[in-house]
Biopython code that builds the backbone (N, CA, C, O; Angstrom):
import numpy as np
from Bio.PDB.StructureBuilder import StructureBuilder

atoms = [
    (1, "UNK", "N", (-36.457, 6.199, -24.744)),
    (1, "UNK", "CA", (-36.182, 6.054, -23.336)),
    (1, "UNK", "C", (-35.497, 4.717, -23.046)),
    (1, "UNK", "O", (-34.529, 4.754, -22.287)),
    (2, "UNK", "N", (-35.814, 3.738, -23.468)),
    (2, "UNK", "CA", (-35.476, 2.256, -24.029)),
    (2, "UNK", "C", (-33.677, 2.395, -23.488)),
    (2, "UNK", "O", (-32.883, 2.177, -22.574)),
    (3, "UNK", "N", (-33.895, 3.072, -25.231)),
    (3, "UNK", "CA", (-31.827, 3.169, -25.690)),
    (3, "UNK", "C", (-31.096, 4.084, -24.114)),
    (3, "UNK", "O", (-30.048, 3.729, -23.576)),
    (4, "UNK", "N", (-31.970, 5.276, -23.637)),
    (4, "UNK", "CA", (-31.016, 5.426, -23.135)),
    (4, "UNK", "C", (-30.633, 4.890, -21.813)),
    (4, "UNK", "O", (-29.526, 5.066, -21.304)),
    (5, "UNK", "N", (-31.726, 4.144, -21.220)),
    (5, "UNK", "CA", (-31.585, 3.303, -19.822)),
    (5, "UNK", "C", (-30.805, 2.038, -20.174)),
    (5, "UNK", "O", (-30.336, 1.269, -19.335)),
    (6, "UNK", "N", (-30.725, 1.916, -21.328)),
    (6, "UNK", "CA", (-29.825, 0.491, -21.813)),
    (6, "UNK", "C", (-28.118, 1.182, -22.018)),
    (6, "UNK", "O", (-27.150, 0.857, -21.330)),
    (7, "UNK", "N", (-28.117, 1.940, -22.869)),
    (7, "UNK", "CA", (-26.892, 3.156, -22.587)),
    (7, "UNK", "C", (-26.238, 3.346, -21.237)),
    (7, "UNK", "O", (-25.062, 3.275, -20.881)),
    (8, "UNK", "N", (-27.555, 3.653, -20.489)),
    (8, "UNK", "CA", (-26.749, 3.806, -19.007)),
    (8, "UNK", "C", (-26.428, 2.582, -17.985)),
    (8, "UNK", "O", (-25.847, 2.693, -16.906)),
    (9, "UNK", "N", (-26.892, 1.497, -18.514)),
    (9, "UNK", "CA", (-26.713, 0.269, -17.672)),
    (9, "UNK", "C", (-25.276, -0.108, -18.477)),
    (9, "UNK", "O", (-24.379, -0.534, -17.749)),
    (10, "UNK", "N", (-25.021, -0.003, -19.741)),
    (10, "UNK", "CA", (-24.041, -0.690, -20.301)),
    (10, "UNK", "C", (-22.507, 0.451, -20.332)),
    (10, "UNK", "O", (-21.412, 0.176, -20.822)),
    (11, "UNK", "N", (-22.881, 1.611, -19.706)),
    (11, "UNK", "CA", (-21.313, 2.390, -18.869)),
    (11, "UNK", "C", (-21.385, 2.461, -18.087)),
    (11, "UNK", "O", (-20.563, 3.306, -17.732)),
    (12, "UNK", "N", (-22.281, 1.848, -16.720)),
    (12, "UNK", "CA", (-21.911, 1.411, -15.364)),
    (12, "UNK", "C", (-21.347, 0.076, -15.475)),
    (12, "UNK", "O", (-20.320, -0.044, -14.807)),
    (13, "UNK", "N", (-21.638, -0.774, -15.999)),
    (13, "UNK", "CA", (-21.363, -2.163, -16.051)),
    (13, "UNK", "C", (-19.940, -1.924, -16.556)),
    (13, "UNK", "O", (-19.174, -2.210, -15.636)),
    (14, "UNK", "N", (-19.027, -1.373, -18.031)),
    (14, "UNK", "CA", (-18.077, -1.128, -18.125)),
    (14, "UNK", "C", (-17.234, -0.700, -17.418)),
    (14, "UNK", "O", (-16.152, -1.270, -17.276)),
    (15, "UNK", "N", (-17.670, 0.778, -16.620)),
    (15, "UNK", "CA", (-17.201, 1.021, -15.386)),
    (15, "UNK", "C", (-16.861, 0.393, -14.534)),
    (15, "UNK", "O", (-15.660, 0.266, -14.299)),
    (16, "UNK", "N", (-17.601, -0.073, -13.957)),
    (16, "UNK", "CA", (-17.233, -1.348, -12.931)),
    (16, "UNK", "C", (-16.150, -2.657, -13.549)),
    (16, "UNK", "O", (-15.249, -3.124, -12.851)),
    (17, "UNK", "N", (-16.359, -2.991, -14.573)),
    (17, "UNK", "CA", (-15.150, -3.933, -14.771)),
    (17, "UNK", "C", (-13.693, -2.898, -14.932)),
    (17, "UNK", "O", (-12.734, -3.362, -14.315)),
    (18, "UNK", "N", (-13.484, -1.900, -15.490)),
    (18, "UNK", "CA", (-13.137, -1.252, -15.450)),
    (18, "UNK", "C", (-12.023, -0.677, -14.291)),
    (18, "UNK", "O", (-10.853, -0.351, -14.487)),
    (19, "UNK", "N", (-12.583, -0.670, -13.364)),
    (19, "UNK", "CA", (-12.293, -0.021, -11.926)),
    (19, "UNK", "C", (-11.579, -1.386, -11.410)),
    (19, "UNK", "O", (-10.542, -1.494, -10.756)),
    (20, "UNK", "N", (-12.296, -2.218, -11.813)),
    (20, "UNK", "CA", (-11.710, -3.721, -10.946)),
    (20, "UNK", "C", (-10.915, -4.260, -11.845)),
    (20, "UNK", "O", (-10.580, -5.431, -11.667)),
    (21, "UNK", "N", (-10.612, -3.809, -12.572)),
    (21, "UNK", "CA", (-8.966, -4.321, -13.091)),
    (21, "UNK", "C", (-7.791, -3.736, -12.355)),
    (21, "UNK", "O", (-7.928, -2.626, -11.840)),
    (22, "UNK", "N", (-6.691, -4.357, -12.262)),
    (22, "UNK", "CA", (-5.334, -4.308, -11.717)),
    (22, "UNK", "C", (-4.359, -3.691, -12.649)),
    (22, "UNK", "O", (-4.861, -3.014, -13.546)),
    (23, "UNK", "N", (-3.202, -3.779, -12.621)),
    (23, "UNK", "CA", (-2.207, -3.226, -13.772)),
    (23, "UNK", "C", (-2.032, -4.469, -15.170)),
    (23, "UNK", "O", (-1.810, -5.679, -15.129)),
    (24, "UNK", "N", (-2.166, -3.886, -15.889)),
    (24, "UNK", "CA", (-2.178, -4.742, -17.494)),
    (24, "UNK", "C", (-3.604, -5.073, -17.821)),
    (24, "UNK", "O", (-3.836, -5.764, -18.813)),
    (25, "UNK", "N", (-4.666, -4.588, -16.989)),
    (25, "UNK", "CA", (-5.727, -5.455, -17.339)),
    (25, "UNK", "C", (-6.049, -6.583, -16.359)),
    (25, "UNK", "O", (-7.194, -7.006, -16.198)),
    (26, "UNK", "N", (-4.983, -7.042, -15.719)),
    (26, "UNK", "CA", (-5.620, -8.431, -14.505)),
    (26, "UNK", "C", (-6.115, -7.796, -13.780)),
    (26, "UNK", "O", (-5.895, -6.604, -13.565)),
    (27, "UNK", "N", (-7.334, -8.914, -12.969)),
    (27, "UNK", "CA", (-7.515, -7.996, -11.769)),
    (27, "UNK", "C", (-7.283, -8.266, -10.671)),
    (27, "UNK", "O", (-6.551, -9.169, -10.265)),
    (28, "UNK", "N", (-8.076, -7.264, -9.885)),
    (28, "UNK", "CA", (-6.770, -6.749, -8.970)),
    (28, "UNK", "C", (-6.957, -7.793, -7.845)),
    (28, "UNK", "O", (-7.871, -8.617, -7.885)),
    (29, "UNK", "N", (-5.856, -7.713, -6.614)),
    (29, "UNK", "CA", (-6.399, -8.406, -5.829)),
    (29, "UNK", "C", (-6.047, -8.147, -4.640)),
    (29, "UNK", "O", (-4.855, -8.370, -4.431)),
    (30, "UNK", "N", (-6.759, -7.676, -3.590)),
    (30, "UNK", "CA", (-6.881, -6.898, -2.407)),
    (30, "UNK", "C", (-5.811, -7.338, -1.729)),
    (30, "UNK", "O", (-5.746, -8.566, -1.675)),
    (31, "UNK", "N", (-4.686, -6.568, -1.028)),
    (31, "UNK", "CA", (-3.726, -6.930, -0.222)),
    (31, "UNK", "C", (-2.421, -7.229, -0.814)),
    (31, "UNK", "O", (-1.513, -7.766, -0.179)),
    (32, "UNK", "N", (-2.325, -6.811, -2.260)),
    (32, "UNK", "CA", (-1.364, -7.685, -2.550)),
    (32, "UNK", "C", (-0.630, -6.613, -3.371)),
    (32, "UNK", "O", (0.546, -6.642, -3.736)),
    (33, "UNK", "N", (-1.554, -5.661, -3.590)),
    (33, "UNK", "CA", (-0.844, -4.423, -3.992)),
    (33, "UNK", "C", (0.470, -3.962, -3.668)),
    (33, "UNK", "O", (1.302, -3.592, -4.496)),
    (34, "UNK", "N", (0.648, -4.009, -2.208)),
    (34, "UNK", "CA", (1.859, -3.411, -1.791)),
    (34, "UNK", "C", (3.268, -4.318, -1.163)),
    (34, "UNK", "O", (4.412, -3.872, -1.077)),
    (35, "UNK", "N", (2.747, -5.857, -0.726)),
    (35, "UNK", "CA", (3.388, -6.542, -0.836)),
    (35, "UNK", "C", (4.902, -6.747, -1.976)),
    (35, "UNK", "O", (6.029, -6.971, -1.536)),
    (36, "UNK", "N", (4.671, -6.648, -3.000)),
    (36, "UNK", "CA", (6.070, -6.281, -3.617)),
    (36, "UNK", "C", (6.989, -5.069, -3.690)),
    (36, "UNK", "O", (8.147, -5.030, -4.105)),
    (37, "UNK", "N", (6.204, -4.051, -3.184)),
    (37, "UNK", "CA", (6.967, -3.204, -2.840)),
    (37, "UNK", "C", (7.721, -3.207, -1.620)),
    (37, "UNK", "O", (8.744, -2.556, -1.408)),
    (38, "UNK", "N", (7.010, -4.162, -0.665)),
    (38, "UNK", "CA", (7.484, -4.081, 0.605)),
    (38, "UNK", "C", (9.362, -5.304, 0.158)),
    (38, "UNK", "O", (10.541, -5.147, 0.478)),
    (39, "UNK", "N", (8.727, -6.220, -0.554)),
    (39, "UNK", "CA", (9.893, -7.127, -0.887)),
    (39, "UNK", "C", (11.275, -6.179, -1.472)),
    (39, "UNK", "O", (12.461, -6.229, -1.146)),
    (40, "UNK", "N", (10.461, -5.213, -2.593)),
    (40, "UNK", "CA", (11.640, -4.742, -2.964)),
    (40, "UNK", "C", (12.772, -4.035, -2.093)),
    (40, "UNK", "O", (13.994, -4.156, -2.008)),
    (41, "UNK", "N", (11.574, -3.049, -1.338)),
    (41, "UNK", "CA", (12.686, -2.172, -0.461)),
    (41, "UNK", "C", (13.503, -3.440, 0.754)),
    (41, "UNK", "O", (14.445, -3.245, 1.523)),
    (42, "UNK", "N", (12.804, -4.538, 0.546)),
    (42, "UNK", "CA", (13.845, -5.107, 1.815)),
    (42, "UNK", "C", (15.244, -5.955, 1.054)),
    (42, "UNK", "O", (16.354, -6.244, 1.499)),
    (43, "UNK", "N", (14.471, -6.217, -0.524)),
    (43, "UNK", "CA", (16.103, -6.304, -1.486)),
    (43, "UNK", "C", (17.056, -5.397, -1.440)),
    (43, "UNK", "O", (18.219, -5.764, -1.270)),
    (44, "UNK", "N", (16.714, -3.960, -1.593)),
    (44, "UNK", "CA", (17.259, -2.645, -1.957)),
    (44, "UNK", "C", (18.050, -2.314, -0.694)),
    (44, "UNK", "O", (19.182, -1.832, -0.722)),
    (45, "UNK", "N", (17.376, -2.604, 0.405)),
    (45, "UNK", "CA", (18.061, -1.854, 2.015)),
    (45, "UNK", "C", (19.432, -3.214, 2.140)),
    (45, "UNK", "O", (20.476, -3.046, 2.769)),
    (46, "UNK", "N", (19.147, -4.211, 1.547)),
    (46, "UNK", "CA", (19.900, -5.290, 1.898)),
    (46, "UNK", "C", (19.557, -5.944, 3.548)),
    (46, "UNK", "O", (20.506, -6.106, 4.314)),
    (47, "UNK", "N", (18.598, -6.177, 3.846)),
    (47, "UNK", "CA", (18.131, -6.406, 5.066)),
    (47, "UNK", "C", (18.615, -8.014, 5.505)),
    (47, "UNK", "O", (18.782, -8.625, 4.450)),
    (48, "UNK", "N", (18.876, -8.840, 6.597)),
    (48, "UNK", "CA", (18.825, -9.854, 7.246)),
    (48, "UNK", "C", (17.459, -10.160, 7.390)),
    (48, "UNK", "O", (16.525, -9.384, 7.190)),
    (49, "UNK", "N", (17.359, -11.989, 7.950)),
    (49, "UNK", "CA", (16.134, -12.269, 7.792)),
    (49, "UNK", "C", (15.547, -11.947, 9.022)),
    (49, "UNK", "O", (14.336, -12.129, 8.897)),
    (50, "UNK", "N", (15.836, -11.529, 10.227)),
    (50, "UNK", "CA", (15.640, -11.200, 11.162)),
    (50, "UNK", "C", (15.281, -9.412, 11.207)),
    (50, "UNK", "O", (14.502, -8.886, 12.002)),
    (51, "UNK", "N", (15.980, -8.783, 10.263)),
    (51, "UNK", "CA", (15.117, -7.267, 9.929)),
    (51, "UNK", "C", (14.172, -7.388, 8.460)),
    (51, "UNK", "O", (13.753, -6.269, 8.163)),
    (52, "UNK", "N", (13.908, -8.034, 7.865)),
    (52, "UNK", "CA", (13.065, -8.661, 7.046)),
    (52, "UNK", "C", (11.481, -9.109, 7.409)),
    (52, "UNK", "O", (10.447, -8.840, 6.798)),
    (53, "UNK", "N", (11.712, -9.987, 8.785)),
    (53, "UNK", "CA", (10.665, -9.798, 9.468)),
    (53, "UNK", "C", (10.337, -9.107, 10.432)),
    (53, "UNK", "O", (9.248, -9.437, 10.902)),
    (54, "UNK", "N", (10.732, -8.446, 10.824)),
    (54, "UNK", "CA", (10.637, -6.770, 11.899)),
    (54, "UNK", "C", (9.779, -5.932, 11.124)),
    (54, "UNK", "O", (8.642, -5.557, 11.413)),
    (55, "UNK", "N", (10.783, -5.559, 9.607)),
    (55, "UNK", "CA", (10.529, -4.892, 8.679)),
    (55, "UNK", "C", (8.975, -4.924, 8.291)),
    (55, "UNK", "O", (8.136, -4.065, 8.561)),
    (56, "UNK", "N", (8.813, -6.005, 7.661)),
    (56, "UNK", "CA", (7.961, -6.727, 6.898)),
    (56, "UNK", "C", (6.411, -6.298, 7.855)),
    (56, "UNK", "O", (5.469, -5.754, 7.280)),
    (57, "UNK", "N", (6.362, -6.686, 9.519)),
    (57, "UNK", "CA", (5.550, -6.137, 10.184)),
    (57, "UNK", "C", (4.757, -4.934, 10.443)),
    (57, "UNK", "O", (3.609, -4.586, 10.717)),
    (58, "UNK", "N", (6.603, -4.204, 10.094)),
    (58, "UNK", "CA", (6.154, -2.415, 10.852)),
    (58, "UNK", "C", (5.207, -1.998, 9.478)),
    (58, "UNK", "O", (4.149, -1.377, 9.582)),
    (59, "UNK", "N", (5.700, -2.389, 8.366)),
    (59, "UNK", "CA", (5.042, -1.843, 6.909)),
    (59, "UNK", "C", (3.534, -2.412, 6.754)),
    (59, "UNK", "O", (2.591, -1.848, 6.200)),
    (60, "UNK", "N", (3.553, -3.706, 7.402)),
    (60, "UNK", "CA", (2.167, -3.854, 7.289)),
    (60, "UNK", "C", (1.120, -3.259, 7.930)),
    (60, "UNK", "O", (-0.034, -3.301, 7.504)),
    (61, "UNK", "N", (1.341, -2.901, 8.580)),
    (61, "UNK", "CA", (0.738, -1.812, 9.755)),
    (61, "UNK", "C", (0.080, -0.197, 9.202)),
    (61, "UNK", "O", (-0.779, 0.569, 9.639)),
    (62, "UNK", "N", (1.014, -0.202, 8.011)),
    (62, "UNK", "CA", (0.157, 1.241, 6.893)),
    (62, "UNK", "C", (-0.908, 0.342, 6.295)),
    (62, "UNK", "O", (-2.034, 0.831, 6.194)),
    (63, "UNK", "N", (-0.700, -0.987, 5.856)),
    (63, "UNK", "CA", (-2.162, -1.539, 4.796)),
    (63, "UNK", "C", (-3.151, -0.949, 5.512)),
    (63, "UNK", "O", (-3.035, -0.775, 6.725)),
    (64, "UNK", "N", (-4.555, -0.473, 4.613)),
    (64, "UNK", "CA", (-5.800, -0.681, 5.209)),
    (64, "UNK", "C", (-6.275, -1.710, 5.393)),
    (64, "UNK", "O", (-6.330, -2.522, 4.470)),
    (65, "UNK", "N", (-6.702, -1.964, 6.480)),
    (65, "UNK", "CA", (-7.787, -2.683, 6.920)),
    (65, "UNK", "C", (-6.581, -3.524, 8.108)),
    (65, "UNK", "O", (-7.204, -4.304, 8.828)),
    (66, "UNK", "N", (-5.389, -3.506, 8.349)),
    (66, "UNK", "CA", (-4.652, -4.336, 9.390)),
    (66, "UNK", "C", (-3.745, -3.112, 10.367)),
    (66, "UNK", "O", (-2.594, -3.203, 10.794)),
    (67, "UNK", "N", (-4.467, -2.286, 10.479)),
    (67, "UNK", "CA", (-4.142, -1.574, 11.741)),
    (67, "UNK", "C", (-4.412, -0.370, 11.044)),
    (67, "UNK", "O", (-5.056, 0.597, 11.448)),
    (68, "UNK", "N", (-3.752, -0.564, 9.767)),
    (68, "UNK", "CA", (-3.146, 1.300, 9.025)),
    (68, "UNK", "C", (-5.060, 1.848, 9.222)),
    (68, "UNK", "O", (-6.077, 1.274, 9.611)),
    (69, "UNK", "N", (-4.758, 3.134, 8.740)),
    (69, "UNK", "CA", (-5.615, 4.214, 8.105)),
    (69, "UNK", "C", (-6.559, 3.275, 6.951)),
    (69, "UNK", "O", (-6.050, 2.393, 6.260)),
    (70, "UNK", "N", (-7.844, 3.611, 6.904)),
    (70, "UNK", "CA", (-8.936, 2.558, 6.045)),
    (70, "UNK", "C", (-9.137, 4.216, 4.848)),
    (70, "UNK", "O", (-9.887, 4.027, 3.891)),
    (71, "UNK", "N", (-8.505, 5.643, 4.957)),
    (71, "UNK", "CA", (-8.784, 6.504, 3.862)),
    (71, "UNK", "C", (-10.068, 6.758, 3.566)),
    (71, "UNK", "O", (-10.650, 6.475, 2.518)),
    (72, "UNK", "N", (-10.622, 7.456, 4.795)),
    (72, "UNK", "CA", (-11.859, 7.856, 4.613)),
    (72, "UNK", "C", (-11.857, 9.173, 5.320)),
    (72, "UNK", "O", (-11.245, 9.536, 6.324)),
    (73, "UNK", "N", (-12.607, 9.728, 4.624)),
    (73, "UNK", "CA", (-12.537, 11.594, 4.861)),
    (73, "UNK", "C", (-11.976, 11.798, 6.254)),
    (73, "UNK", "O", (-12.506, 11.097, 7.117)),
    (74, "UNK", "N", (-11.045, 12.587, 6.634)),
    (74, "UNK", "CA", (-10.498, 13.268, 8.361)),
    (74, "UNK", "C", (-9.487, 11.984, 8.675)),
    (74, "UNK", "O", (-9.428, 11.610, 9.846)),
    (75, "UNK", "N", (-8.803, 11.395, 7.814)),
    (75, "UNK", "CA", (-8.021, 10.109, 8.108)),
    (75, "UNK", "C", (-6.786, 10.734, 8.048)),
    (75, "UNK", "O", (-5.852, 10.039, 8.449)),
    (76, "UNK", "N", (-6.594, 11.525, 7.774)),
    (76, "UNK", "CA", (-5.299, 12.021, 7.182)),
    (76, "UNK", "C", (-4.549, 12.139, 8.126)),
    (76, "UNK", "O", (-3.660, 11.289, 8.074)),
    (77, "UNK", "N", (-4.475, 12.805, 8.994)),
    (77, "UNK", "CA", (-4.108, 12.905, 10.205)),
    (77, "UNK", "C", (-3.827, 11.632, 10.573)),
    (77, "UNK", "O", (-2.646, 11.618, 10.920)),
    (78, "UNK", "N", (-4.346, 10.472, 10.681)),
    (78, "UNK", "CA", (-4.184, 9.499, 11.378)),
    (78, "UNK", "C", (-3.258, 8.912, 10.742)),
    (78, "UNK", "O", (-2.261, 8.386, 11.235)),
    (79, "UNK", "N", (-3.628, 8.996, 9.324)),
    (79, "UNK", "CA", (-2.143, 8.574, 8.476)),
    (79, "UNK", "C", (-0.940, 9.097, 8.755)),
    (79, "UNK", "O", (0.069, 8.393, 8.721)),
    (80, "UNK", "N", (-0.919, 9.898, 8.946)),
    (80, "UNK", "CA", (0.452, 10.880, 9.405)),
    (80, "UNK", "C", (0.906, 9.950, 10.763)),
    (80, "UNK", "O", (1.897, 9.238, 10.926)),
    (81, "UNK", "N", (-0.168, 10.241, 11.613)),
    (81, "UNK", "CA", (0.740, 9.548, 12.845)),
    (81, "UNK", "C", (1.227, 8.400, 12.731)),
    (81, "UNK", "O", (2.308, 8.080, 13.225)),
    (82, "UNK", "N", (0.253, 7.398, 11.855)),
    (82, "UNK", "CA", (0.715, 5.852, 11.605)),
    (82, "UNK", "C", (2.364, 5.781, 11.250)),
    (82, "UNK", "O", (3.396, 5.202, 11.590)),
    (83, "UNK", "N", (1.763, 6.968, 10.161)),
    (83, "UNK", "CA", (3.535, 6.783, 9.209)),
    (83, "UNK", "C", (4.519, 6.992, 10.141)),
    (83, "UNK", "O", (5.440, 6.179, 10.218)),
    (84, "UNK", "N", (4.461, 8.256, 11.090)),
    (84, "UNK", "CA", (5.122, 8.386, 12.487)),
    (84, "UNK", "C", (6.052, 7.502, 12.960)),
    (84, "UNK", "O", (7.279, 7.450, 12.877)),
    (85, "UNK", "N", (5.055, 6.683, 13.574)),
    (85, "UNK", "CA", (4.695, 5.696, 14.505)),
    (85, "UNK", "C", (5.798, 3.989, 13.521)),
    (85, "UNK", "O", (6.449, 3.144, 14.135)),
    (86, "UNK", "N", (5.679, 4.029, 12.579)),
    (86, "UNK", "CA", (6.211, 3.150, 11.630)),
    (86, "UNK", "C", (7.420, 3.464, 11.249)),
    (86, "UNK", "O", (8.290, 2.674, 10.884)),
    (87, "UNK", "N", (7.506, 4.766, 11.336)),
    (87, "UNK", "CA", (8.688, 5.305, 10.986)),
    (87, "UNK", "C", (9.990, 5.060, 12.119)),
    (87, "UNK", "O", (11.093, 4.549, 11.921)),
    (88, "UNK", "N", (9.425, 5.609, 13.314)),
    (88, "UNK", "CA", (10.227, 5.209, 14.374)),
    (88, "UNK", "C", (10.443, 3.686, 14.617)),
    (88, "UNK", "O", (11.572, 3.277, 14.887)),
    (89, "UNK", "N", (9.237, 2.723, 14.514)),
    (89, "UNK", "CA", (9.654, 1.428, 14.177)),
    (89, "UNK", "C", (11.052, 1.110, 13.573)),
    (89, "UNK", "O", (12.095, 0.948, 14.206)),
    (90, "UNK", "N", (10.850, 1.044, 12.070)),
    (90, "UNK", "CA", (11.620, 0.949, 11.118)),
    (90, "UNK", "C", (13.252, 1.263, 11.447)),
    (90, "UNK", "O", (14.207, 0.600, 11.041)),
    (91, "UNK", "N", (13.298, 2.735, 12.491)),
    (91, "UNK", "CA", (14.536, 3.666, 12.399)),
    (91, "UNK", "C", (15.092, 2.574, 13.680)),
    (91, "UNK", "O", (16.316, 2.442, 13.656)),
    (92, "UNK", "N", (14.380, 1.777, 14.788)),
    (92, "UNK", "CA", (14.945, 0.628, 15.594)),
    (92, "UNK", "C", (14.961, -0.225, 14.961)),
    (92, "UNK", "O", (14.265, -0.884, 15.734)),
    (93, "UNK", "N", (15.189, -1.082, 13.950)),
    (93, "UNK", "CA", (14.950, -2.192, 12.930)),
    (93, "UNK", "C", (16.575, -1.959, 11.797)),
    (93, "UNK", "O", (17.279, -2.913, 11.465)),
    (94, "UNK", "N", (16.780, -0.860, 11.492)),
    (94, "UNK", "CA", (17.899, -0.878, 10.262)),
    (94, "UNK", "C", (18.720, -0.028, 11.057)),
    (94, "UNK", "O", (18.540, 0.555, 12.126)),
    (95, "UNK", "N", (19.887, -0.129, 10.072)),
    (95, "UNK", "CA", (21.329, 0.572, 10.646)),
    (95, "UNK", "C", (21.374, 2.112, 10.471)),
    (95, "UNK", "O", (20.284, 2.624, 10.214)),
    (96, "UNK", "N", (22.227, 2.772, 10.545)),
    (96, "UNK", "CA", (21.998, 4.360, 9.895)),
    (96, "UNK", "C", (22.297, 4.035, 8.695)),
    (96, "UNK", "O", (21.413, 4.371, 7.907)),
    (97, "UNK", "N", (23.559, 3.295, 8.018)),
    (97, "UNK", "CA", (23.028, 3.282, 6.001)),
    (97, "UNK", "C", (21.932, 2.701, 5.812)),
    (97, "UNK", "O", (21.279, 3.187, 4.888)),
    (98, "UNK", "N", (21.484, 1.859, 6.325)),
    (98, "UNK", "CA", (20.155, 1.553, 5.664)),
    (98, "UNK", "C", (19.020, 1.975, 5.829)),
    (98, "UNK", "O", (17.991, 1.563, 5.293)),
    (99, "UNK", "N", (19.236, 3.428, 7.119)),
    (99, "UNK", "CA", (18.026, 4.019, 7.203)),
    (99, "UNK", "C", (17.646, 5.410, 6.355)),
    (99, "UNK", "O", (16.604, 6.061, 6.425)),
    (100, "UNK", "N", (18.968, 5.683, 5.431)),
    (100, "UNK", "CA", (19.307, 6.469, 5.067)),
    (100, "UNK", "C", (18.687, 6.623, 3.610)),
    (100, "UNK", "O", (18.202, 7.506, 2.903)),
    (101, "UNK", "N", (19.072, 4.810, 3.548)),
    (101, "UNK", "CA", (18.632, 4.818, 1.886)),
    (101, "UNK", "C", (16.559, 4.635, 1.728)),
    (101, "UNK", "O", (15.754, 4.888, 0.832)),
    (102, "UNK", "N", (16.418, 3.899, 3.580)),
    (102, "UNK", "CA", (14.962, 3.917, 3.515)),
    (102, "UNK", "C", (14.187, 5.285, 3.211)),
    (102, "UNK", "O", (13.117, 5.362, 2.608)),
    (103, "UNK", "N", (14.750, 6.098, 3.614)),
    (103, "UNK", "CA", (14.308, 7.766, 3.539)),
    (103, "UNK", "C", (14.478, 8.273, 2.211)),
    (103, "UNK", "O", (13.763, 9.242, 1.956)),
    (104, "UNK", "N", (15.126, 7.934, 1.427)),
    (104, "UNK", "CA", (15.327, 7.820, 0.055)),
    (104, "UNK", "C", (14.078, 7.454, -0.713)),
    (104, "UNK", "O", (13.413, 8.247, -1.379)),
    (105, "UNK", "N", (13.817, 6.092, -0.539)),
    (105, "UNK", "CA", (12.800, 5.039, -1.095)),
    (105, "UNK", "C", (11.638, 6.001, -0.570)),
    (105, "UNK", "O", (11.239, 6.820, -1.397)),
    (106, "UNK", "N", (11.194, 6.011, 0.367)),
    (106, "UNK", "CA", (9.905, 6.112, 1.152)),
    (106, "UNK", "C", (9.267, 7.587, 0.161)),
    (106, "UNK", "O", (9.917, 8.597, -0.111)),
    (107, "UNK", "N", (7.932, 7.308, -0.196)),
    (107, "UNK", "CA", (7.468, 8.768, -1.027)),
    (107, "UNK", "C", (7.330, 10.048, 0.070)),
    (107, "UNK", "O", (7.009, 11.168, -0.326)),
]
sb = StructureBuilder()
sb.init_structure("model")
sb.init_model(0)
sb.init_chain("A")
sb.init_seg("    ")
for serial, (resi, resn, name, xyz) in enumerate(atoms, 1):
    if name == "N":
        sb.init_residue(resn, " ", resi, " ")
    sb.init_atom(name, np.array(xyz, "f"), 0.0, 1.0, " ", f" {name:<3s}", serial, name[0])
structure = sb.get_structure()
């Protein structure tokens, strides 16, 4: 009984480090996940620094926990509208080529 309560403490404990690693093995670190993606697409659209920070706003607004959807069961919906709602942002923020190629990028 020993081995196997020691067994089961030592693949939760793995687990858990596990889960809290980031990509390569670092770990992770809350908020920062999507931040380079947000940089890239504003390399990629070719944005000004003045739609850079427009930009930069409307996208933060999907993170959880700073306005977006927190992804907890019946959220979905709300995600949808956010994205909506961000979307139309975004489409007052860039030109038609660059909203063109955002629709591209965007999953």
């Amino acid at each position: 009984m020993k081995k196997f309560f020691s067994l089961a403490v030592a693949i939760l404990l793995f687990s858990a480090i596990g889960m809290a690693q980031g990509p390569k093995g670092r770990p992770a670190k809350g908020g920062q996940k999507q931040q380079p993606a947000i940089e890239q697409m504003i390399r990629e659209l070719d944005l000004d620094k003045s739609q850079a920070v427009k930009f930069r706003d409307a996208m933060r607004e999907l993170e959880p926990g700073k306005g977006g959807p927190q992804g907890k069961p019946g959220k979905q919906e709300d995600l949808k509208d956010k994205r909506k709602e961000v979307d139309k942002k975004v489409k007052k923020i860039l030109n038609k080529k660059q909203y063109k190629k955002y629709q591209k990028l965007m999953p």
